[in-house]
C-alpha positions in Angstrom: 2.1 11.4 0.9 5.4 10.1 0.4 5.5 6.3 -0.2 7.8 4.2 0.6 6.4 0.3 0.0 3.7 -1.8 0.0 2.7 -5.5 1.7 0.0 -7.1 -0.2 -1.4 -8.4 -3.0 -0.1 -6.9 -5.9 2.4 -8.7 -7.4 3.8 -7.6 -10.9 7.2 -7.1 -12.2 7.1 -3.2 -13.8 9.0 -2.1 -16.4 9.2 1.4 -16.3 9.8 3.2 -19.7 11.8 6.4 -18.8 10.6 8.2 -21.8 7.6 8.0 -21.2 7.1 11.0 -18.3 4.5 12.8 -18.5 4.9 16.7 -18.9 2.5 18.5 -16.2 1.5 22.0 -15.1 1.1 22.7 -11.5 -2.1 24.3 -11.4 -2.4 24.8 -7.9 -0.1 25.0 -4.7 -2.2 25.2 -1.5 -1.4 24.8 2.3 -3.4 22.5 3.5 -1.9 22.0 7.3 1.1 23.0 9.1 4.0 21.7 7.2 1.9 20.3 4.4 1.0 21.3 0.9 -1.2 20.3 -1.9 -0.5 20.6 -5.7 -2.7 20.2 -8.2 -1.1 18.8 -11.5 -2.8 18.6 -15.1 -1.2 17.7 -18.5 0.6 20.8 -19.9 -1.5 20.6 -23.2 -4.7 20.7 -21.8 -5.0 16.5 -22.5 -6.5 14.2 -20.2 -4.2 12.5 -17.9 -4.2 8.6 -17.6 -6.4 6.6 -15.9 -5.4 5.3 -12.3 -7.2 3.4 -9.4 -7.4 4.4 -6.3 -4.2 3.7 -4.2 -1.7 5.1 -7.1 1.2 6.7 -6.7 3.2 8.8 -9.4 7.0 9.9 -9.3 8.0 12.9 -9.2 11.5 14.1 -11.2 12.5 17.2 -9.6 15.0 19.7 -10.9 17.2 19.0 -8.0 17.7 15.4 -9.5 15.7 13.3 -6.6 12.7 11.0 -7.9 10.2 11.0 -4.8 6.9 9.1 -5.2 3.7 10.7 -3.7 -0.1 9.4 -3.4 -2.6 10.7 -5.7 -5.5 11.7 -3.3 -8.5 12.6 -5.7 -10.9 10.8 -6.9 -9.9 8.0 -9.1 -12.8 9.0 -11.8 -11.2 12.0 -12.3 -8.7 12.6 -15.5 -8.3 16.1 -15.8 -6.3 16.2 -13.0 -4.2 14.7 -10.2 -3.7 15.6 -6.5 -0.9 15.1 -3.9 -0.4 15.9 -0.9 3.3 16.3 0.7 4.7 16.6 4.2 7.8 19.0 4.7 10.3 16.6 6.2 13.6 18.9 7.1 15.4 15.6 8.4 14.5 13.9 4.6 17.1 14.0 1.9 15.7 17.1 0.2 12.4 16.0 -1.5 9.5 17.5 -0.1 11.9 20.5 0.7 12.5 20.9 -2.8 8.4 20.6 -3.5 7.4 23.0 -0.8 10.0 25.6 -1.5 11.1 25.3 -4.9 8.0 23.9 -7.0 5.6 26.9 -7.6 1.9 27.4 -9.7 2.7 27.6 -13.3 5.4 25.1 -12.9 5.7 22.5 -15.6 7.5 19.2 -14.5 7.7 15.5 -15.1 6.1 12.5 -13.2 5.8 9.2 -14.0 2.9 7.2 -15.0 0.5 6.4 -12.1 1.4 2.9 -10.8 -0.5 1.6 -7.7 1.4 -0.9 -4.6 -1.6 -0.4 -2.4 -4.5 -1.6 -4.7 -7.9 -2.0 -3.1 -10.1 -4.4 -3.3 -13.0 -3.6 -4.7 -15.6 -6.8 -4.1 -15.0 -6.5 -0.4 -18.1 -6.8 1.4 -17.1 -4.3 3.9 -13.6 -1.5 4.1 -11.9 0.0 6.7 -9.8 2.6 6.2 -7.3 4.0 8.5 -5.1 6.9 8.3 -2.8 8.8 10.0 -1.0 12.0 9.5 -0.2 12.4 5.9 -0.9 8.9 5.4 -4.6 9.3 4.5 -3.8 10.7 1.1 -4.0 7.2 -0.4 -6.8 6.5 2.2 -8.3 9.9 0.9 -8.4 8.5 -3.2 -10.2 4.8 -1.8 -12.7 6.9 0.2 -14.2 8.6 -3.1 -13.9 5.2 -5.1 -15.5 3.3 -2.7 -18.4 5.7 -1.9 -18.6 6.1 -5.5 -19.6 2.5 -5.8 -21.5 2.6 -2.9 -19.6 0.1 -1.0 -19.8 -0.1 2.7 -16.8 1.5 4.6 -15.7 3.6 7.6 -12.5 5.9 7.2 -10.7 6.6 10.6 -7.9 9.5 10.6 -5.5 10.3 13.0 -3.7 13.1 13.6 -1.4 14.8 16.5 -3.9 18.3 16.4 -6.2 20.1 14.2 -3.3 22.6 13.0 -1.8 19.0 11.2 -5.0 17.4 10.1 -4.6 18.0 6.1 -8.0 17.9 4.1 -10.6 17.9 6.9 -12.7 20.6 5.2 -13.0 17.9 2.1 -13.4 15.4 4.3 -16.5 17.3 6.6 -18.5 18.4 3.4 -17.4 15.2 0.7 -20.1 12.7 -0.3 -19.2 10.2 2.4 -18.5 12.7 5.5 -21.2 10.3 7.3 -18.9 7.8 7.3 -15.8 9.9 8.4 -14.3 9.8 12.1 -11.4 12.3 13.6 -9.0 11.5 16.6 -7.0 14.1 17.7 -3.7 13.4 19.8 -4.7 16.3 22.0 -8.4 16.2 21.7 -10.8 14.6 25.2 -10.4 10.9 25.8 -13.7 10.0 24.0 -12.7 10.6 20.4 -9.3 8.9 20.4 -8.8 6.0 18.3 -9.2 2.6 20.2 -7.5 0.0 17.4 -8.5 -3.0 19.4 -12.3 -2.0 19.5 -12.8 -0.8 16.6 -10.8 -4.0 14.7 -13.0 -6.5 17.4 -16.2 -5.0 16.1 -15.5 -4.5 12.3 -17.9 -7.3 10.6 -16.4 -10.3 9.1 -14.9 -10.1 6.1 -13.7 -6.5 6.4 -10.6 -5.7 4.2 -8.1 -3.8 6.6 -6.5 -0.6 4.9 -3.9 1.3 6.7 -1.2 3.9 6.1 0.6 6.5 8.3 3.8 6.7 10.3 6.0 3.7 11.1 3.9 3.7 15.1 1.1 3.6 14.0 1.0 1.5 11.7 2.7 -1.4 13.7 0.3 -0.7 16.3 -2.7 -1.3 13.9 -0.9 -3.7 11.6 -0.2 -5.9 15.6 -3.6 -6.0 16.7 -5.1 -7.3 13.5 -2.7 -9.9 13.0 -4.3 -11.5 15.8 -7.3 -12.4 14.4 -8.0 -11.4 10.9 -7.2 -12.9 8.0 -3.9 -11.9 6.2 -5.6 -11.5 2.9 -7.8 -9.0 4.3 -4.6 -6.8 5.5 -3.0 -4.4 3.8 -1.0 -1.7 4.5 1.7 1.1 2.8 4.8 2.9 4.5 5.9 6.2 3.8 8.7 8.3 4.3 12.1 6.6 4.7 12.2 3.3 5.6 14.4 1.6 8.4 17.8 1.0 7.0 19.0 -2.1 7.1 22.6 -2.8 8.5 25.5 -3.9 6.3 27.1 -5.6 9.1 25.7 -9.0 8.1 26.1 -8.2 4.2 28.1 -11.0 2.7 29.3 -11.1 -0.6 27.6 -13.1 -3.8 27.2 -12.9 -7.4 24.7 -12.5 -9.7 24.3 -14.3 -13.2 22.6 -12.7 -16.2 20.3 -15.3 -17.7 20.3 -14.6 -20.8 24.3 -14.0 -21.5 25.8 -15.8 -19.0 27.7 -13.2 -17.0 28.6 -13.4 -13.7 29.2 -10.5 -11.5 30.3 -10.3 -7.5 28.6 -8.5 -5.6 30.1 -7.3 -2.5 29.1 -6.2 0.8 28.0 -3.0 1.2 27.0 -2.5 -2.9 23.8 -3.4 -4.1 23.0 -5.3 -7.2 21.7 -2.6 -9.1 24.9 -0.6 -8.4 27.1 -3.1 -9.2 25.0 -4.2 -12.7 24.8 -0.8 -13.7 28.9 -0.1 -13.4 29.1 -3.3 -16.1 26.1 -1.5 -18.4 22.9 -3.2 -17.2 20.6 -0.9 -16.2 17.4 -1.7 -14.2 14.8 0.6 -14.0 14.5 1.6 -9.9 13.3 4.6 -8.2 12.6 5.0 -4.8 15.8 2.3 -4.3 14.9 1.1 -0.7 12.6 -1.9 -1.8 9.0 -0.4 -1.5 8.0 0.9 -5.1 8.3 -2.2 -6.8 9.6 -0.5 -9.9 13.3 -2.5 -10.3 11.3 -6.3 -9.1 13.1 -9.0 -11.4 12.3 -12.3 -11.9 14.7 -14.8 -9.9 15.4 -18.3 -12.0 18.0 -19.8 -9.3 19.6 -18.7 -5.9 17.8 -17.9 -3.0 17.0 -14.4 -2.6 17.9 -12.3 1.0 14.8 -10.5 0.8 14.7 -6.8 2.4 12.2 -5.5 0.8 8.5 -4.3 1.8 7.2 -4.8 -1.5 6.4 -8.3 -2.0 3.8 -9.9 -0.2 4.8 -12.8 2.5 3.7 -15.5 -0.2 5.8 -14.1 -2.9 9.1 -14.2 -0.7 8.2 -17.7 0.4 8.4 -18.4 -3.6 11.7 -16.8 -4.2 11.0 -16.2 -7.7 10.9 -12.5 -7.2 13.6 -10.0 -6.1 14.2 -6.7 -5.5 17.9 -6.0 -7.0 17.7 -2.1 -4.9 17.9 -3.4 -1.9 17.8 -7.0 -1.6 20.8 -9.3 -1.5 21.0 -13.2 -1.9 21.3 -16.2 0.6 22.8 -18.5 -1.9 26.2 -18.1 -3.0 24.6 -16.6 -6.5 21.4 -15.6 -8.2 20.3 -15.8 -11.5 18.6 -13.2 -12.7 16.2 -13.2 -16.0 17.6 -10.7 -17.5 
């Protein structure tokens, strides 16, 4: 899937080293439903890939110059290789068009280092994991680790119709296919998803794990809020996120810590934009606030957050930001930098 951000628990400022992609072969190119492919990617020299937990993501630099980031789906034991998944979006700004047309078998091309914004929690006495569309290829990678541990868990995925439902066949003959349930848009009454039951009836304790399309996700996101814990919650958008208007933009500045500078930002222009016209670069790359790759550490000022990266309890502190997308309250920021 394509990720776009993150709420939970997770908080960590990255500093991502642009030298150090990794060079990978695309071993495979599958279809796996209408409109979505697979690849599977191993290290061009034969190596071992690194290590990631389940809920990663990796970027992807493609020739065309876009970064996209996309879930790796496989089982989080597994280093010989990694596994997306990717929607064809023809109203998207050429990512997964690029991927599904362009990208080929035998291709070699850089990602990232696998960095994870959906993290599970692994002591949980119970999981739930909800999926739907393209969203379950996250839910896909927690399913294995969680079944490999023998934890107790119930993955729920949603789809419009069988001709969209990515995976299934993994899914219907994997190690924890007992514990698998399909809901079809267009399927009889009995098998679709009822978020208020099954949440109701979930035992105590259950961590909450959802990820899908902007709907569906509020929908599932709503009904827990009611009653469970917001610890236990956590959820990660995909796909372009809701802009959010410039109309109320107001101009600030921005201090560097650690030379004094001061630069204006004004409406309209981010901070990152503006820092990197004066030589400051900070790392970013999906640049709408849900990666968490550009998050920088605030030392005065009170941040306009606009993210959906940081949990609720880190924009209550203010001491994080994201510079991509976020703009400032106060009439400047200081930034440790």
């Amino acid at each position: 899937m394509n990720i776009a951000l993150s709420a939970h628990g997770n908080a960590m400022i990255h500093q991502v080293n642009r030298s150090a992609r990794l060079q990978v072969r695309v071993a495979a190119k599958t279809t796996e439903a209408q409109d979505i492919a697979g690849f599977e990617l191993v290290d061009w020299s034969g190596e071992d890939l690194p290590a990631f937990t389940a809920g990663s993501h990796v970027d992807v630099f493609m020739a065309n110059g876009l970064v996209r980031q996309y879930s790796l789906r496989n089982n989080p034991s597994e280093r010989h290789r990694y596994r997306l998944g990717v929607l064809r979006d023809q109203q998207g700004a050429g990512g997964s068009i690029f991927m599904h047309d362009m990208l080929k078998s035998g291709d070699v091309i850089e990602i990232s280092h696998p960095r994870n914004a959906f993290p599970l929690n692994e002591q949980a006495s119970s999981s739930l994991l909800l999926a739907g569309g393209i969203g379950v290829t996250p839910i896909l990678s927690m399913a294995h680790r969680l079944s490999a541990l023998g934890q107790d868990f119930a993955l729920h995925y949603c789809a419009r119709n069988l001709d969209r439902m990515a995976f299934r066949a993994e899914l219907e003959t994997g190690p924890f296919k007992t514990q698998v349930h399909f809901h079809l848009d267009d399927g009889p009454p009995e098998q679709k998803l009822s978020i208020a039951e099954l949440l109701h009836s979930s035992p105590k304790g259950t961590h909450l794990y959802v990820c899908g399309p902007r709907g569906f996700m509020d929908a599932v996101i709503g009904e827990a809020e009611r009653s469970w814990p917001k610890e236990t919650i956590h959820r990660e958008y995909f796909g372009k996120i809701a802009d959010v208007g410039s109309s109320d933009d107001r101009p600030f500045a921005v201090q560097i810590a650690s030379t004094g500078q001061v630069f204006a930002v004004p409406a309209g222009e981010s901070v990152v934009s503006v820092l990197g016209t004066n030589g400051i670069e900070i790392p970013v790359s999906c640049e709408q606030g849900i990666c968490g790759t550009c998050v920088t550490r605030v030392l005065a000022g009170l941040p306009d957050h606009r993210d959906l990266y940081l949990t609720d309890a880190e924009h209550a502190a203010n001491d994080l930001m994201t510079p991509c997308c976020s703009r400032a309250l106060s009439e400047i920021v200081v930034l440790d930098l």
